[in-house]
N, C-alpha and C positions, 0 to 999 in steps of 0.2 A: 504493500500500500504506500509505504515512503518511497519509495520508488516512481509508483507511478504519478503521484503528487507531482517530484524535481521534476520529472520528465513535465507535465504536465506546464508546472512553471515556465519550462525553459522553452514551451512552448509561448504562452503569453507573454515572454519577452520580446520573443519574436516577431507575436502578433503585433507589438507595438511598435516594432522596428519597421517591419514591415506596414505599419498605418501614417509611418513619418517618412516613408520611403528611404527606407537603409537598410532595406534586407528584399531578397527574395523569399518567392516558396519554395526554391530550392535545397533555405537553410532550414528549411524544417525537416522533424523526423519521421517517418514513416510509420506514423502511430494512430491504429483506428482508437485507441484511448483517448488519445489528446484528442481528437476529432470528437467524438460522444461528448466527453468531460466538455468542452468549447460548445458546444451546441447548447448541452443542458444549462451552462452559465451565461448564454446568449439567449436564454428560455427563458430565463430568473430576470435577467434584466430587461428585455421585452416587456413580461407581465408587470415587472416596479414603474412601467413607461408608459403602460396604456390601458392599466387596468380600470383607471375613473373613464376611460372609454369607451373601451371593449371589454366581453366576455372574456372570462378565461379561453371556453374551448376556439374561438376566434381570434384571439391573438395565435395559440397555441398551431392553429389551422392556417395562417399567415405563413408565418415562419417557416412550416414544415414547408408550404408550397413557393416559398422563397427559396428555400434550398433543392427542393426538386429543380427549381426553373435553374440555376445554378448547375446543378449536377448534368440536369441534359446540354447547356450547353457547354460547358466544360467537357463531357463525353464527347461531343458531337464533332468537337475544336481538336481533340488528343486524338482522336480515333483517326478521322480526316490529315491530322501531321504526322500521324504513324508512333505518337507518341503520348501512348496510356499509360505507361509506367509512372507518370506524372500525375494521376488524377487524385489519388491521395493525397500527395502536397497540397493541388490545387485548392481540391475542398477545403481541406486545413484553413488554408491562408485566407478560404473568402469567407469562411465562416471564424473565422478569427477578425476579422474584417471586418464581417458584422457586430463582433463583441464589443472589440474595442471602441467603435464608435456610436455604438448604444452606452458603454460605461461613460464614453466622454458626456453625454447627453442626457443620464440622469441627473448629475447636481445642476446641472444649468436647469433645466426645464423646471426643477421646484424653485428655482432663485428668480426666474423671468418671471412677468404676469401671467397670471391665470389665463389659458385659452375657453372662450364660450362660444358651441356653437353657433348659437343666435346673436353672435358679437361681431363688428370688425372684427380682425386678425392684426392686435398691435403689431407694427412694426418693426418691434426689436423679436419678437417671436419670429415675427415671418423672415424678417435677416440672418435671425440666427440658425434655422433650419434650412433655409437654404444655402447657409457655408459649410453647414453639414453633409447636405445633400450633394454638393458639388464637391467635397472632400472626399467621402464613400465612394464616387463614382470615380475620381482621379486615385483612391486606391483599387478600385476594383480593375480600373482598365491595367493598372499597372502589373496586377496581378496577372490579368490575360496576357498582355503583352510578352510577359516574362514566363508563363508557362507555354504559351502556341507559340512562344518566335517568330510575333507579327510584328507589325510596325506600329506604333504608336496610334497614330491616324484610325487604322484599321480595331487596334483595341479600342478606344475613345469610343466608335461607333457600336463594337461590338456593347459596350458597357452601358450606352444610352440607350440602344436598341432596347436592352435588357430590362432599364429600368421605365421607359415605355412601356413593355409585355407584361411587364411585372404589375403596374396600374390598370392595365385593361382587364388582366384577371381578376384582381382584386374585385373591381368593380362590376364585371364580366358576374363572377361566382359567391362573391360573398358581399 
């Protein structure tokens, strides 16, 4: 168990390394632990983010279909460059990716004003999730870039694409 803990650690360093851009998923280890243990800590920080909003089993049901949308195009990206051996890391890094900048976004969002749906959307709310928004997505292309061995340009798109698809289902199915 102490074991898998360090390991785990030395996983969330990474992940942070990799959310300030100074690491790849290459530096991660090839661990479906660290992967679960990151997920279930990106579960926990999820529901402390949206539970005055959403249902438990609806955030819970987000998430999971966030990471499916993840998972196939990452498969779809590795398979197509001949290179699956990567899709562990991959996962790792984006679902570390999502952790860390959900952990970044819990103390801010109880320090900003309260959001009400029958409210404008102050200002400093709506700035600050969108620096988040465009950070997540400049980690995430990073992430593809540096796993498919595309070019920049080509991740960017892949990453917006992404988070486009990712909205229409939302809204699409839940």
């Amino acid at each position: 168990m102490h074991t898998l803990l360090n390991q785990w650690f030395s996983c969330l360093i990474q992940y942070v390394r990799l959310s300030l851009f100074r690491s790849s998923p290459a530096s991660l280890p090839y661990s479906l632990n660290c992967i679960l243990l990151s997920f279930l800590a990106y579960l926990v920080a999820r529901i402390l983010l949206l539970h005055e909003l959403q249902s438990l089993s609806l955030i819970v049901l987000q998430a999971v279909l966030d990471m499916l949308l993840l998972f196939a195009i990452s498969y779809i990206m590795l398979k197509y460059s001949h290179k699956t051996e990567r899709l562990l890391q991959t996962m790792s890094a984006l679902i570390g990716a999502n952790l860390v900048v959900s952990i970044v976004d819990l103390p801010v969002m109880y320090l900003l004003p309260e959001f009400k749906p029958d409210e404008p959307i102050d200002p400093l709310v709506f700035y600050f999730n969108l620096l988040l928004l465009l950070w997540y997505l400049a980690i995430i292309s990073l992430i593809f870039k540096r796993s498919f061995d595309i070019r920049t340009m080509t991740a960017g798109f892949i990453s917006f694409n992404y988070f486009l698809f990712e909205l229409l289902l939302l809204n699409l199915f839940l």
